[in-house]
N, C-alpha and C positions, 0 to 999 in steps of 0.2 A: 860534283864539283864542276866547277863552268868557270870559264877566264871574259872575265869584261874590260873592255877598253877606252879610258878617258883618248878617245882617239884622234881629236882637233889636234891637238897640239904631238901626237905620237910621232916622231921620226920613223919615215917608209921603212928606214932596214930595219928597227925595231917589229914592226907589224909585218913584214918577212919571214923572220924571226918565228914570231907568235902564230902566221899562218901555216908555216913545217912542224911545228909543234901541235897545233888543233889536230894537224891530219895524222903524225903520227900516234899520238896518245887518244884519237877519237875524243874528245873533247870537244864540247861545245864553247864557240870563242865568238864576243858579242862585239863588235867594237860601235859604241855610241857617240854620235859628232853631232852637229850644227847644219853641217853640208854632207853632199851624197857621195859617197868612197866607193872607191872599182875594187872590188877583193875577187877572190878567184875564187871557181865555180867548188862549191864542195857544200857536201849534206852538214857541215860541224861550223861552219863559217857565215855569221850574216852581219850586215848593217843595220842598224835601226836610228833613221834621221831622225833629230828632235827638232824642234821648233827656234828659231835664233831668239836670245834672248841670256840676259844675267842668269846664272845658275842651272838653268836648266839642265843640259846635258847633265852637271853634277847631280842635282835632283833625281834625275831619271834612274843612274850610276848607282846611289843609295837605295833607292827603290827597289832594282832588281837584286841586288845583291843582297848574299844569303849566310850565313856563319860557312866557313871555309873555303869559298869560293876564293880566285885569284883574281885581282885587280890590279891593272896599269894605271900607273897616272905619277904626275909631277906636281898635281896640286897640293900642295901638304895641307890648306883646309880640307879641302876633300877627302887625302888621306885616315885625317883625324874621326870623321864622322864613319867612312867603312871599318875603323877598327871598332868602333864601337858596335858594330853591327854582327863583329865578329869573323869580317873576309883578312885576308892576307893582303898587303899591299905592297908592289913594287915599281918603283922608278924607274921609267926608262932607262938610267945609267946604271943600273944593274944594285942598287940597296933598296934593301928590306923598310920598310916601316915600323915600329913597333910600338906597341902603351910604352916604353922604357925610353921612345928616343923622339918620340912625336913632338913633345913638347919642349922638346928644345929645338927641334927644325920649327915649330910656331912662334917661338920666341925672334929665332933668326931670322925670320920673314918678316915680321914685325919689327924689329928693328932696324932691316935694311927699307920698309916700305917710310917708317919713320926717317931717317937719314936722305931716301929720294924726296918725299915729301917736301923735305925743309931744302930741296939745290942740291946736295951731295950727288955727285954722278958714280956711283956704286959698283956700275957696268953692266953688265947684266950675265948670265952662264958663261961661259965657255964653252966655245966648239964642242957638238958632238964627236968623239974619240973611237978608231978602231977599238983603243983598251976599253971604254966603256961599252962596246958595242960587244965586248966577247965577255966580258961581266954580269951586262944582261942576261946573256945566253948562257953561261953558267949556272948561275943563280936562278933560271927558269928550269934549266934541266934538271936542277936536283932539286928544287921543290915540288915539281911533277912526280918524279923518281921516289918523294917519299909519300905522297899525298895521293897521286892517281892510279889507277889500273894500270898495271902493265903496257908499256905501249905495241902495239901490233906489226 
């Protein structure tokens, strides 16, 4: 198992978060972006730049990822294509992805891009939230806790 990271758009204390967790559970943790990230020095932790462009970093994301593997990311297309693949997916804000709820987060995306589209001003997320910052980290710990090696 390996954790990959749609990482352009990852909030820092998320990827804080994900780098105390690489080091305790020994876990390899891949974060893939567009531009070059400072992470800290550790044999389980690396960067891998891709090229700027549409889709790529996602592309790359797919590609490495492998049935059970754990995946970051907020893009619910993206989402949609690692389950098929068979990895686990989790949002920065601390939920799950799943075949059962994918496709109505695809729906809701698509109608909110419908609605901007035509002038509706929509808004956009809301503030990153301590509570969703300790959700994440929940939610990460006990899916490590049932999926990885004991951690060390």
């Amino acid at each position: 198992m390996q954790i990959l990271v749609d990482a352009d758009a990852c909030p820092n204390v998320i990827k804080d978060i994900l780098y105390r967790a690489a080091e305790r559970w020994q876990l390899s943790l891949t974060l893939v972006a567009n531009t070059w990230l400072r992470t800290p020095p550790s044999r389980f932790i690396r960067c891998q730049q891709v090229p700027a462009g549409f889709d790529v970093a996602d592309d790359e994301l797919v590609r490495m990822a492998q049935p059970q593997d754990l995946v970051i990311t907020a893009d619910i297309p993206l989402a949609a294509q690692l389950l098929e693949v068979g990895a686990y997916v989790l949002n920065p804000r601390g939920h799950f992805y799943t075949q059962g709820t994918i496709q109505e987060a695809l729906s809701m995306r698509h109608m909110l891009d419908t609605l901007r589209s035509s002038g509706v001003d929509t808004g956009g997320p809301a503030p990153f939230s301590h509570k969703e910052r300790q959700q994440f980290a929940n939610q990460l710990d006990g899916h490590l806790s049932q999926h990885a090696s004991k951690p060390f």
